[in-house]
C-alpha positions as CSV (number, residue, x, y, z in Angstrom):
1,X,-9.2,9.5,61.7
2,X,-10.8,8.5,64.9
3,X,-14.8,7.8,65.4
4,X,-14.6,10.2,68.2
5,X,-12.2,12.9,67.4
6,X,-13.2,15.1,70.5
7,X,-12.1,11.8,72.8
8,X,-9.2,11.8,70.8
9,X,-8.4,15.2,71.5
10,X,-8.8,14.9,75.0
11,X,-6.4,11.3,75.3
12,X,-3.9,13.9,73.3
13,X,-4.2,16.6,75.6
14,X,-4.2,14.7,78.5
15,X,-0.8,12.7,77.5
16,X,0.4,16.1,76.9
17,X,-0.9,17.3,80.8
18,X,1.4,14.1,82.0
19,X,4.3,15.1,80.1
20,X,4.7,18.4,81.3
21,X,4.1,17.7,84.9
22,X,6.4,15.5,84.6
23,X,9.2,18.2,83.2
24,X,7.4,20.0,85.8
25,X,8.8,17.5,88.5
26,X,12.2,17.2,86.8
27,X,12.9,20.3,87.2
28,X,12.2,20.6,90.8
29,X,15.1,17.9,91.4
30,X,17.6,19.7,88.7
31,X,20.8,21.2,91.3
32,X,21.3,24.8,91.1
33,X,24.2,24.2,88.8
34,X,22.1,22.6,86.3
35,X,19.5,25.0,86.4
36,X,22.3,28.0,86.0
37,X,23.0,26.2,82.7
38,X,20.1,26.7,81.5
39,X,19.6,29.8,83.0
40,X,16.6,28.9,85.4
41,X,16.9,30.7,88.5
42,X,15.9,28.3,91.4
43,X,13.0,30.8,92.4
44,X,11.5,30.1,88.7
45,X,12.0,26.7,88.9
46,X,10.0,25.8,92.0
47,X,7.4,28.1,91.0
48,X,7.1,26.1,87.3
49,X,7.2,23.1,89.2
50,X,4.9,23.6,91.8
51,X,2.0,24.5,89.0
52,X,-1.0,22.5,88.7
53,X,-1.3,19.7,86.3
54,X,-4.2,21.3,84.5
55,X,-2.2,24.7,84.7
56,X,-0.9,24.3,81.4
57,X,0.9,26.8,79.6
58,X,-1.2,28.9,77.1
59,X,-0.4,27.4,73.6
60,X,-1.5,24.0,75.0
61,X,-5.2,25.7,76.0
62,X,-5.8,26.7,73.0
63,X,-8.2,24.2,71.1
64,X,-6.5,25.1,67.5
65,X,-2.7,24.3,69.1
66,X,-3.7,20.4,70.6
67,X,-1.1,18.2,69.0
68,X,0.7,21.4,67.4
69,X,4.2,21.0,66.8
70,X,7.0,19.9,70.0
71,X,8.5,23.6,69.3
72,X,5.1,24.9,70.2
73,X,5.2,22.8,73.9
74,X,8.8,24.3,75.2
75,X,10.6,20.9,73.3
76,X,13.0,21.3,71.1
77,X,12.5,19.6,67.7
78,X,15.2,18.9,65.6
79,X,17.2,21.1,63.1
80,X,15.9,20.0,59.8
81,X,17.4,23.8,58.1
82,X,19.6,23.4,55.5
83,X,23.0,25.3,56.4
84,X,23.2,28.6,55.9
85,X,25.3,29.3,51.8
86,X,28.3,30.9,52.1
87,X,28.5,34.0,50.4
């Protein structure tokens, strides 16, 4: 546990800001077969990436979600679900 949890909290959140600008800036440069593929019209796409850096979306504003889970930030986390039985 840190000395200074809130400075903590903000180093967090502000690696977090980076992150997603960057993704932000990726997806400006995806082509517009890339971004059918993941079903991003190129209208969407320039509007996400054109957003402000401290335009960040809502679960990441919210003081209880800081350094929620990757699931939480539009990342996918990995499948740790046991397959499904077979009946």
């Amino acid at each position: 546990m840190s000395r200074f949890p809130s400075l903590a909290r903000l180093v967090k959140l502000l690696r977090l800001a980076h992150s997603i600008q960057r993704q932000r800036s990726a997806l400006l440069d995806l082509d517009d077969h890339l971004l059918d593929d993941i079903a991003v019209s190129r209208k969407a796409a320039r509007a996400e990436g054109r957003r402000r850096v401290w335009d960040l979306p809502e679960a990441v504003r919210s003081r209880d979600e800081v350094g929620g889970s990757a699931e939480r930030f539009g990342q996918s986390a990995p499948n740790t679900d046991p397959a499904p039985s077979a009946r």
